[in-house]
DOKOLKE-360931 format. One record per residue (C-alpha): residue number from 0; residue in three letters; chain; y, z negated, x. Coordinates in nm, 4 decimals. Each point is the difference from the previous one (the first is absolute). Layout:
% DOKOLKE-360931
> NUM,ala,A,Y,Z,X
...
//
This chain:
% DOKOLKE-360931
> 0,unk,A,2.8127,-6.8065,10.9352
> 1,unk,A,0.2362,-0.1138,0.2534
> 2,unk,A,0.3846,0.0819,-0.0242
> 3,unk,A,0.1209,0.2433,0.2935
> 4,unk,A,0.1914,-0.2107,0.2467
> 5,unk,A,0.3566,-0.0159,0.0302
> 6,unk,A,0.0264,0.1520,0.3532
> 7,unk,A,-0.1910,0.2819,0.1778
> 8,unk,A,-0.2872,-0.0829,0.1151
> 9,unk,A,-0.1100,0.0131,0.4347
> 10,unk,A,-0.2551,0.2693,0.0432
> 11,unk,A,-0.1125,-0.2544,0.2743
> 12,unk,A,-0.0546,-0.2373,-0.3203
> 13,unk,A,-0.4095,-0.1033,-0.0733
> 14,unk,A,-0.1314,-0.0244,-0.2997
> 15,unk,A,0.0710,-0.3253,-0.1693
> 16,unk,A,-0.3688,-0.1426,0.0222
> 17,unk,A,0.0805,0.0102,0.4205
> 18,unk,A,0.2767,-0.2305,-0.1003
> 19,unk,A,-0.2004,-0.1917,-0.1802
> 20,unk,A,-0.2718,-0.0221,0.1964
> 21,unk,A,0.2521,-0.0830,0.3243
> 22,unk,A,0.1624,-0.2715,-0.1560
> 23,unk,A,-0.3939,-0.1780,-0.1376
> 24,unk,A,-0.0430,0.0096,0.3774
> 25,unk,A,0.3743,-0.1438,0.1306
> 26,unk,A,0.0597,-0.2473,-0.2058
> 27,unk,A,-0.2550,-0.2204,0.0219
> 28,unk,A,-0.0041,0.0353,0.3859
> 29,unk,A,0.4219,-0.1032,-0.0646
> 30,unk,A,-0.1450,-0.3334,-0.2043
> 31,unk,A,-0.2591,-0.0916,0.2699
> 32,unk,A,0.2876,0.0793,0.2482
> 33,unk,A,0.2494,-0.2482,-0.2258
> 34,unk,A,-0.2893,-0.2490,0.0721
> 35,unk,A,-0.0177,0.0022,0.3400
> 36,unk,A,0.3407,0.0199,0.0530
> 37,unk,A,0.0503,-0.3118,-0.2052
> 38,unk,A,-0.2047,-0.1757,0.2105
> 39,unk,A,0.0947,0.1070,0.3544
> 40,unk,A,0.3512,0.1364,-0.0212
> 41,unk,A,0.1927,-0.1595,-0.2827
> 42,unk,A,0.3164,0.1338,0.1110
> 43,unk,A,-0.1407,0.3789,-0.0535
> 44,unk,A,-0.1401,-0.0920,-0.3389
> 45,unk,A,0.3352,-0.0890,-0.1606
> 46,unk,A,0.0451,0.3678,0.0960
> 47,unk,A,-0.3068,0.0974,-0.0873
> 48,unk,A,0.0591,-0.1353,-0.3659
> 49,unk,A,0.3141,0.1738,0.0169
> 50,unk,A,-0.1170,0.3480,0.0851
> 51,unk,A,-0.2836,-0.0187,-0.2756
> 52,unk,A,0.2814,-0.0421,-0.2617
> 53,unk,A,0.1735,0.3038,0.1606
> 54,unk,A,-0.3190,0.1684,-0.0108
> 55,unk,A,-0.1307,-0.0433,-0.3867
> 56,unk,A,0.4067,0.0534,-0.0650
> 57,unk,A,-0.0144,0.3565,0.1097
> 58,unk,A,-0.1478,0.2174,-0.2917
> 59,unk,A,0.1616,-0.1483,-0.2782
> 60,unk,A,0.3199,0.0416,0.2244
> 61,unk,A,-0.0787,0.3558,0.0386
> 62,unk,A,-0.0659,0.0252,-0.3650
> 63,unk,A,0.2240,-0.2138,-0.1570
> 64,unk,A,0.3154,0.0734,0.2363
> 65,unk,A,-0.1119,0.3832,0.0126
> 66,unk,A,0.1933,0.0675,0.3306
> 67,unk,A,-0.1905,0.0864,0.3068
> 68,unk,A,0.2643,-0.0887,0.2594
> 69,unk,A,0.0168,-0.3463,-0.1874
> 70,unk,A,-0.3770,0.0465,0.0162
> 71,unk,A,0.0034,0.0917,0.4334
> 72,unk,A,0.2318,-0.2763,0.0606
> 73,unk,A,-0.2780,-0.2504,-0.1692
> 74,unk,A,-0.2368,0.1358,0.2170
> 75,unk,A,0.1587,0.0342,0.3102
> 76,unk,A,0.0802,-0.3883,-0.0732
> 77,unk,A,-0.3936,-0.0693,-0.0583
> 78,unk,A,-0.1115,0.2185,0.3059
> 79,unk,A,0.2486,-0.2566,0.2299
> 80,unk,A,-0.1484,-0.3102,-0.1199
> 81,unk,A,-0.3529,0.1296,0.0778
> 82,unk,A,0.0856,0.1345,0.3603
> 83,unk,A,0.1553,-0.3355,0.0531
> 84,unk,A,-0.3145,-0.2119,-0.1413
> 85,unk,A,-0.2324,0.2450,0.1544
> 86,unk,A,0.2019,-0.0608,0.3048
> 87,unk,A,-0.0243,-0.4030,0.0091
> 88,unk,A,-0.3452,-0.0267,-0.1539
> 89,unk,A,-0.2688,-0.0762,0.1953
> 90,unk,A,-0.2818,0.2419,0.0225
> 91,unk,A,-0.2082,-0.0669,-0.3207
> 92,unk,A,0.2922,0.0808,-0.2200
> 93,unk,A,0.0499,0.3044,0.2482
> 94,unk,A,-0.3038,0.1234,-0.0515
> 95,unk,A,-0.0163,-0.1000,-0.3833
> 96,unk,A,0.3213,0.1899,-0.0459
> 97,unk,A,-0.0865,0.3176,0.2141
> 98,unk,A,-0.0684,0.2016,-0.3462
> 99,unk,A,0.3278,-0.1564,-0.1535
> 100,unk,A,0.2277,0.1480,0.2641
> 101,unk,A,-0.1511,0.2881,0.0004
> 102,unk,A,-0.0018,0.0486,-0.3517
> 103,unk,A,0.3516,-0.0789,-0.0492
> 104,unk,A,0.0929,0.1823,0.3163
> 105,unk,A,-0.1874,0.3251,-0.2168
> 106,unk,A,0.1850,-0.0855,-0.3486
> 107,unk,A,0.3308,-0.0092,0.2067
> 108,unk,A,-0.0690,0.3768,0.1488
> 109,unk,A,-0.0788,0.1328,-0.3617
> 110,unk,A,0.2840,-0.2030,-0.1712
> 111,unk,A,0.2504,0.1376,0.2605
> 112,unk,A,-0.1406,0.3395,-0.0463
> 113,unk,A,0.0237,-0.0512,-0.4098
> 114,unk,A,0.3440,-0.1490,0.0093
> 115,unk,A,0.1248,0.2908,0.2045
> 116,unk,A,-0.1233,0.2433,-0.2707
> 117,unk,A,0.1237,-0.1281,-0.2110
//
């Protein structure tokens, strides 16, 4: 059904419904973060904004662009603007994005471990 994808695939990979089911969870807790942030810390919201962009930017980057260093730069670029939001936010948007950082912190293992098979 699906085409094969254009790079080996992590045996530390999940199934795709994890993904799925990962990101129904994250990014609303990223919205009611965007909220918050808004009101409390403007400053980190203008970066907030940005690193959502950088975010939703990533898989048709991967796809479209269909180089994984390309791809590990991206993300290396979104996993600095969270550590330095998650690092300035207060602790609501801490604790709201807890699951984010470790998510992406996860994602970054298996892409590192895909891009060096590949």
């Amino acid at each position: 059904m699906f085409k094969a994808p254009f790079y080996n695939v992590s045996p530390l990979q999940p199934p795709g419904f994890v993904f799925s089911a990962a990101w129904l969870l994250i990014y609303p807790l990223i919205g009611v973060s965007g909220i918050i942030l808004l009101a409390d810390q403007p400053q980190l919201a203008t970066l907030w904004l940005i690193q959502l962009v950088v975010n939703l930017a990533w898989v048709p980057g991967l796809f479209l662009v269909k180089n994984l260093w390309f791809s590990l730069l991206h993300l290396v670029v979104l996993l600095v603007l969270v550590l330095v939001i998650f690092y300035y936010a207060n602790i609501n948007v801490k604790m709201l994005w807890s699951p984010y950082l470790i998510w992406l912190l996860y994602a970054a293992g298996i892409f590192i471990d895909t891009t060096l098979r590949n």
